[in-house]
N, C-alpha and C positions, 0 to 999 in steps of 0.2 A: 531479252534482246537477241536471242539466237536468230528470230528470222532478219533482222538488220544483216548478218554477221553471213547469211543464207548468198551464195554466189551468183546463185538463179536470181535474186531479188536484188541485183546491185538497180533497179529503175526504179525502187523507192528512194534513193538518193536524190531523184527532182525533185520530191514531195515533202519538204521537212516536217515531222510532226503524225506521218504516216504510216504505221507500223501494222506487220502481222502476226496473229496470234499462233503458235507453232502448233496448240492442244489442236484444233478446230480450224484453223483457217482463216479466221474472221478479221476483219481491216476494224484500226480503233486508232484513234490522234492523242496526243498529249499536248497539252496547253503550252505553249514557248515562254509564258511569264510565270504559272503558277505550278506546272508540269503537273497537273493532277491529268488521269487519263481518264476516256470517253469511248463504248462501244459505237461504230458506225452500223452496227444489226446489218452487214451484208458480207459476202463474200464474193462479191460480186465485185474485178477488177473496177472497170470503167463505173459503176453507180460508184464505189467506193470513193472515186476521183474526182467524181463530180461534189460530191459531198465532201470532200474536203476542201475544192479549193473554195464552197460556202462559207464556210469557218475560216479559214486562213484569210480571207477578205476581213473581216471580223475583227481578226487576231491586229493583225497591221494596223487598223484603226485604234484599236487599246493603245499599241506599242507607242504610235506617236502621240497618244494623248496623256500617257504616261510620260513619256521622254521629256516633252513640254513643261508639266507638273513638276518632274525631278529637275529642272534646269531652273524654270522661277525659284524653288526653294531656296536652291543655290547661290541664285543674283539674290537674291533677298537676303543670304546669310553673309556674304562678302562683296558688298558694296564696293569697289575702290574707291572711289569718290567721298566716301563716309569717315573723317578724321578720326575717329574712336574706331574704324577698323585700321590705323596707322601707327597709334599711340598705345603703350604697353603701360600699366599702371606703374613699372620700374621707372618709366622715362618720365611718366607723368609727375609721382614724386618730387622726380629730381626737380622739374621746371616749379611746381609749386614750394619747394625750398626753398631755392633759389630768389625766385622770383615775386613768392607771395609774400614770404616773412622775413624776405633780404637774408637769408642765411647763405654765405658763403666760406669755403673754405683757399684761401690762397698760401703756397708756400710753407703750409701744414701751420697756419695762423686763421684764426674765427673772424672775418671781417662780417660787421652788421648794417645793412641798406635797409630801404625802404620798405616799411612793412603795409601791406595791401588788405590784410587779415584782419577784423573786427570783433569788438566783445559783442555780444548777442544777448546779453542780458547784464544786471546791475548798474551801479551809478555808472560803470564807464562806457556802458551800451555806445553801439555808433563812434567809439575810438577804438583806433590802432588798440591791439591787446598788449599786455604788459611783456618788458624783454624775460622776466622768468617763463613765461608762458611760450615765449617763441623759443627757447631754447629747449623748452621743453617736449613742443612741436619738428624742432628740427632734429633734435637726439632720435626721435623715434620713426621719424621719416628717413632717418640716414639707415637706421638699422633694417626698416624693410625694405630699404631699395637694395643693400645687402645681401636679402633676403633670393633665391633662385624663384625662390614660390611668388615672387611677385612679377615677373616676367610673363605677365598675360596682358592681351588688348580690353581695355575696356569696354569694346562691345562683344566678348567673349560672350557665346550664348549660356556659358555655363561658369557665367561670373560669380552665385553666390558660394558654387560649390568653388571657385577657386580662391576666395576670399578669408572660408572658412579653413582651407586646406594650407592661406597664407599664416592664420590666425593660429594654427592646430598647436605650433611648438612650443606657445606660452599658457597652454590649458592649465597647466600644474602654477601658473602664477596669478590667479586672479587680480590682480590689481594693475599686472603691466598688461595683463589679459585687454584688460575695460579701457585702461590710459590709450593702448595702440589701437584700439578699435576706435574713440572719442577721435584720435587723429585722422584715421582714414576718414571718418563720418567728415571730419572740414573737408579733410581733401574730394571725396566724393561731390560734397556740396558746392564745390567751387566746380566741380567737372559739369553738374548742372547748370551752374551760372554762364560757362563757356559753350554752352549749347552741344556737349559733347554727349552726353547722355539723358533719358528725359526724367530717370529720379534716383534718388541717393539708394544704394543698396543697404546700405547700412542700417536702413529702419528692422528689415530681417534678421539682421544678426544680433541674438540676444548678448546682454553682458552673463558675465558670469558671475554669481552669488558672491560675493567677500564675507568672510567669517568676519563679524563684528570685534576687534581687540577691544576688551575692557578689561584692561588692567589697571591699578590703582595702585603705588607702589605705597608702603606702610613706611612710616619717617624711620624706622629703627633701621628696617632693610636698608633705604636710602643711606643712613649713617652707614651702616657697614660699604656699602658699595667705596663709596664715596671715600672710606677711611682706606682703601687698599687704591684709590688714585693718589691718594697724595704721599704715597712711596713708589719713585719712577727707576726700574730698572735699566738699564738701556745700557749697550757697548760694555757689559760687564760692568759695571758702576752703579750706585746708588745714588739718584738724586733727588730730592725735594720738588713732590707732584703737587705739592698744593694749588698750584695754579691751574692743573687738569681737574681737580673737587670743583675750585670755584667757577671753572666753566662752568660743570653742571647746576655750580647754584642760579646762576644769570641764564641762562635756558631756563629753570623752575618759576625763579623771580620776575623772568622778562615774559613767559608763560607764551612762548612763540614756536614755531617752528624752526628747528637747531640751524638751518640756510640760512634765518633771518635774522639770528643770532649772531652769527659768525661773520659776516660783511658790517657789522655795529665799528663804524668812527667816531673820533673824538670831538668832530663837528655838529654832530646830532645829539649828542648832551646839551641842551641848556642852560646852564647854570640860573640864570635870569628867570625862567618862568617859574611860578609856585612855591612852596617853602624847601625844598628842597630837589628843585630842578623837574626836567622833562626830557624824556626820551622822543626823538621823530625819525622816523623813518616807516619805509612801505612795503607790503608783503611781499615777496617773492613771487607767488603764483600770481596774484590778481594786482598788483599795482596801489591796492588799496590803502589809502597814508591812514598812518595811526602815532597816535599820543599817549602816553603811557606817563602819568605825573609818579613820583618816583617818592615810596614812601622814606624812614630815614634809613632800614636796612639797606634799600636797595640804594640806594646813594654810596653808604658808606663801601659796599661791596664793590660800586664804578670807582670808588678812592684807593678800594685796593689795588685793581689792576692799572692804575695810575702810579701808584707809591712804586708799586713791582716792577712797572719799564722802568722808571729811574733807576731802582737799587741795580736793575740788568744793564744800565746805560745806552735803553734802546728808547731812540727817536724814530716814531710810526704813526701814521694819521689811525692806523688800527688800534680799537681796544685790546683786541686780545691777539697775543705772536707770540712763537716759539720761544724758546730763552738760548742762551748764546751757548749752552755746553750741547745744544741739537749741532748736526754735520752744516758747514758751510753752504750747502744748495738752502737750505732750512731756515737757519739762525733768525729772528728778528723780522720774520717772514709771519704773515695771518694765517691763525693757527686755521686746519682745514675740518671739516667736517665729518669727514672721512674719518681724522684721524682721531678724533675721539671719540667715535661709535665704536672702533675698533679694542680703544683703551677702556670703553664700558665694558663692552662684550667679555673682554678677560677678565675686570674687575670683577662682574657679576659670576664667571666659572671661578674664581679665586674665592667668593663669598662662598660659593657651593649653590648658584643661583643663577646656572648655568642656563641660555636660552627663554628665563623666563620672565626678563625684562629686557627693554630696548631703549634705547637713547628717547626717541620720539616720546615713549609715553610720559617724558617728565611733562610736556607741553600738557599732556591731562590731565595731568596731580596738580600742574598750576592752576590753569583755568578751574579745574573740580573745587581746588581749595579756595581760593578767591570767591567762584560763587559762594560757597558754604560761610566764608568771613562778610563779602558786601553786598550780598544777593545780587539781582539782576543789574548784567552788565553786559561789554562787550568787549572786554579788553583782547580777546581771539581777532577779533577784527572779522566777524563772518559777517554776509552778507544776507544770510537768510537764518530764522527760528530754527532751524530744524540744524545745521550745523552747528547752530550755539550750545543744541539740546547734547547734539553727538561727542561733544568733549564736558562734559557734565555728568561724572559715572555716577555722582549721589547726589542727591535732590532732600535739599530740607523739607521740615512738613509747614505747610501754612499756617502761618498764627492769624490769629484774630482774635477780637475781644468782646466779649459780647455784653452788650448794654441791654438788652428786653426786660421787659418785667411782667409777668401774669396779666391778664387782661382781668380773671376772674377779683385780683387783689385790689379791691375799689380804693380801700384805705391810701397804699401806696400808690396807687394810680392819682 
C-alpha cells in the first residue's frame, strides 16, 4: 500500500480500487466485494484508467444485485406481519395453559376452566383429556416458561437448535426428559393447528433411552421394609406405624399406582357388589374407570383402616389420614404421597437396602403376582398389550395338555 500512501499519487483517490505497484510501476484493481487483486498489464496512466473504469461498471452492477439479494433474505427472515415472528414460545406456553387446559393460577390458588385439549388415541379418543393429565401438562409448561431458554420466537430460524438447548438441562433425567418433550409436542401441535407454524418440530427431537426398572421385591425383604414402618419415630417419641406398613399393603393389594391409591374415599367401596365388595374409581393419568372386586384379605384390610379412624376419633370421607399425635396443619388430614415415599426411602436405608427399592415398584410386585395367581387380566387398567406386558417381570410357562395318539398305533386308533 505504499504507493496509496505515495503524495505524488494523491489522484488515485478518484479511482477507488486503483492501485500502483511500487517494485515496477504497473496499475492493478482490487475487487470492492471480494478484494482479491487483478494485474491491468500496463503502466500506462490514461490506458490504465480507461480499464478500470470498464471494471468498476461491472463492479456497481454486482453491488446492487448483491444489495437486492441480501435485503430479500432479510424481509424473508422477519416478516412483521408474520405472528410467529411476534410470539416467543415463553408467551406461547403461557396462552396454551392458560387457555388450552383452563390451568390457572389466581391469588396463589389452582382454579380449573375449560379444557380445549383432546385424548388422541384410546377409548377416550375425541374427549377433553383427563384432570390428572392436565395437571400434568400445566406443571411442566409452568416450569418451561420458567425456563430463560424458552424465551425464543417460534419462527426462530434456528428453532431446533433452540429447543434442544431448552430441553439440554434435563438430559441426566430421562423420564422428565421424554414427559417435557411429549408436552411441547401438544403444544407445538396446537401452534400448527393456529396457523402459526407449518409442522411440529418435535418430530426431530428424539426421546431419550429410559433404563427399563425391573425390580421385583422378594416377600422377606418386603417383611423387613415394612416391619421398620410400623415403629414411627417423630418429635423424639415412639409411636405405632402400623398404619404406614398397611398403606403399603393396599398400594401391593390395590396393585395401582400410589396417586391412585392415596385420593381412595369411603364412597368408592361398595359394600353391595360381589361377596365381598368393589373398589371404583379412575386412573389418575388417563381417566380410565376400573373395578377392582375385592378378595377377603383385601376387604378385611379396607376394615382395618375403618376400625383405626374410629379408635383415632377421626371422621373423613378419606380412607387413609394422618392420626391425631401428627402437628395440627396435618392431623386427620389424607395421608400424602409424598410422604410415604419418603418413609419408604428410610425404611428401606434402615433395612440396609438403601436405594434399591422404591415406593412405585410395589404396583409390579402386585400386578406381577396377580398375573402368576389368575393369569391374564387387567387389573393395571392399561390400555394397550404391551403396558400390561411392562408391569409383568415374570411370565409363567404355558400349560397345555396333550391328547394325540401315534397314527402308526392302528390298535388304539
Amino acid at each position: 500500500m505504499g504507493a496509496r500512501r505515495d503524495r505524488n499519487r494523491h489522484w488515485l483517490d478518484r479511482y477507488p480500487g486503483l492501485y500502483i505497484r511500487e517494485r515496477d510501476g504497473m496499475f492493478y484493481v482490487r475487487h470492492p466485494i471480494t478484494r482479491k487483486q487483478g494485474s491491468l498489464q500496463t503502466d500506462d496512466k490514461d490506458l490504465a484508467i480507461r480499464r478500470w473504469a470498464i471494471l468498476n461498471q461491472m463492479w456497481e452492477e454486482e453491488r446492487r444485485e448483491f444489495d437486492a439479494e441480501l435485503m430479500a433474505g432479510n424481509l424473508s427472515m422477519c416478516d412483521p406481519m408474520d405472528d410467529a415472528n411476534r410470539i416467543t414460545l415463553k408467551e406461547y406456553l403461557h396462552t396454551w395453559r392458560t387457555e388450552s387446559i383452563g390451568h390457572r393460577v389466581v391469588n396463589g390458588r389452582t382454579k380449573w376452566g375449560k379444557c380445549n385439549v383432546f385424548s388422541q388415541r384410546g377409548p377416550n379418543r375425541g374427549k377433553p383429556i383427563a384432570l390428572g393429565t392436565r395437571i400434568d401438562y400445566a406443571s411442566d409448561a409452568q416450569q418451561l416458561e420458567a425456563s430463560e431458554a424458552s424465551d425464543f420466537l417460534l419462527a426462530d430460524p434456528q428453532l431446533l437448535r433452540r429447543i434442544r438447548r431448552l430441553l439440554s438441562g434435563w438430559l441426566t433425567k430421562p423420564t422428565h426428559y421424554n414427559g417435557l418433550r411429549n408436552t411441547l409436542s401438544r403444544v407445538f401441535t396446537h401452534a400448527v393447528q393456529d396457523g402459526l407454524i407449518d409442522r411440529n418440530p418435535m418430530r426431530d427431537i428424539q426421546k431419550i433411552s429410559e433404563p427399563k426398572r425391573e425390580v421385583l421385591i422378594p416377600d422377606e425383604i418386603y417383611k423387613e421394609i415394612t416391619t421398620r414402618l410400623c415403629v414411627h419415630q417423630i418429635n423424639r417419641r415412639i409411636k405405632d406405624g402400623t398404619w404406614r406398613a398397611k398403606i403399603c399393603d393396599l398400594i401391593y393389594m390395590m396393585s395401582q399406582q400410589p396417586i391412585d391409591v392415596f385420593g381412595l374415599k369411603e364412597e368408592q367401596i361398595r359394600d353391595d357388589q360381589s361377596e365381598f365388595g368393589e373398589i371404583h374409581f379412575a386412573r389418575h393419568k388417563t381417566g380410565v374407570p376400573i373395578v377392582i372386586e375385592m378378595n377377603e384379605e383385601l376387604r378385611d384390610l379396607i376394615e382395618w383402616f375403618r376400625d383405626w379412624k374410629k379408635s383415632e376419633d377421626i371422621i373423613s370421607p378419606y380412607l387413609m389420614v394422618y392420626p391425631r399425635y401428627f402437628d395440627f396443619r396435618s392431623r386427620t388430614r389424607p395421608v400424602r404421597h409424598r410422604y410415604i415415599q419418603i418413609a419408604w426411602a428410610q425404611a428401606c436405608e434402615e433395612a440396609g437396602y438403601k436405594g434399591q427399592y422404591q415406593l412405585r415398584d410395589l404396583r409390579k410386585k402386585g400386578l406381577t403376582d396377580e398375573f402368576l395367581s389368575q393369569g391374564e387380566n387387567n387389573k393395571g387398567g392399561h390400555e394397550t398389550e404391551a403396558m400390561r406386558k411392562h408391569y409383568r417381570l415374570i411370565r409363567p410357562p404355558e400349560r397345555s395338555k396333550s391328547t394325540l395318539k401315534s397314527p402308526r398305533d392302528t390298535e388304539k386308533n
